[in-house]
C-alpha positions in Angstrom: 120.5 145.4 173.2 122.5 142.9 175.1 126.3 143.5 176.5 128.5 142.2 173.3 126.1 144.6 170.9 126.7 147.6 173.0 130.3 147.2 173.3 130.6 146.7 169.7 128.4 149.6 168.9 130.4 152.0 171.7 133.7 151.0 170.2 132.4 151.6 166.9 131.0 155.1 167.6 134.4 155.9 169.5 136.2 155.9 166.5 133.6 157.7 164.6 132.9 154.7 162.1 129.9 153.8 160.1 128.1 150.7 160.5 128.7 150.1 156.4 133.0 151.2 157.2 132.8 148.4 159.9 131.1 145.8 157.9 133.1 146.5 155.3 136.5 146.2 157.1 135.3 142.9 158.7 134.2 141.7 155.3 130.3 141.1 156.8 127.0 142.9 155.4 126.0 145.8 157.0 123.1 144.4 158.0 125.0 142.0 160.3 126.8 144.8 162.2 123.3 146.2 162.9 122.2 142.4 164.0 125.1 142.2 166.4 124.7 145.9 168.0 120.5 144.9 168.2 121.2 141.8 170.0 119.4 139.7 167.2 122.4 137.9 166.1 125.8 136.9 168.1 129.1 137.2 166.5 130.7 134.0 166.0 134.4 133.7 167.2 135.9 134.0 164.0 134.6 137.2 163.3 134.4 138.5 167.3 138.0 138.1 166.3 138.0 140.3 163.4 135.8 143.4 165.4 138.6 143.1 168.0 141.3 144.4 165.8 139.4 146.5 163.5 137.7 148.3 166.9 141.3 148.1 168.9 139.5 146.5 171.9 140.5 143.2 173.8 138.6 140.4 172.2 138.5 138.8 175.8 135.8 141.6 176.4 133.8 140.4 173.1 134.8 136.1 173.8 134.2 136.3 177.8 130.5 137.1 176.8 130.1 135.0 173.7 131.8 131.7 175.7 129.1 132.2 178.4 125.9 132.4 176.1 127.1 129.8 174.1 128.5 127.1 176.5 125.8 125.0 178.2 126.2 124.6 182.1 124.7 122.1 184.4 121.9 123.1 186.5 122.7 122.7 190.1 
């Protein structure tokens, strides 16, 4: 599991939601929420967006990650 699935799951558990009541109230599939909280699939910003007011968590904590993984750098 990789850092932007385990905050997502945490937050999620926190407030004693389902994976289906998440997916639902960010209008995704279930199946996607458990993508995101595995690792296998990243959020895109649109929808990292979405989990951060349905979850009631910064999206900066969800963005910081997702901007560094998808952003290519130079190698020095």
């Amino acid at each position: 599991m990789n850092k932007i699935g385990q905050t997502i799951k945490t937050a999620r558990e926190l407030r004693n939601m389902t994976q289906d009541e998440l997916a639902q109230k960010v209008r995704v599939g279930a199946t996607t929420i458990e993508k995101y909280e595995s690792g296998e699939q990243i959020p895109s910003s649109q929808t990292i967006l979405k989990l951060s007011t349905v979850l009631d968590i910064p999206a900066s904590e969800l963005l910081e990650y997702h901007k560094v993984h998808t952003t290519s750098s130079p190698i020095d």
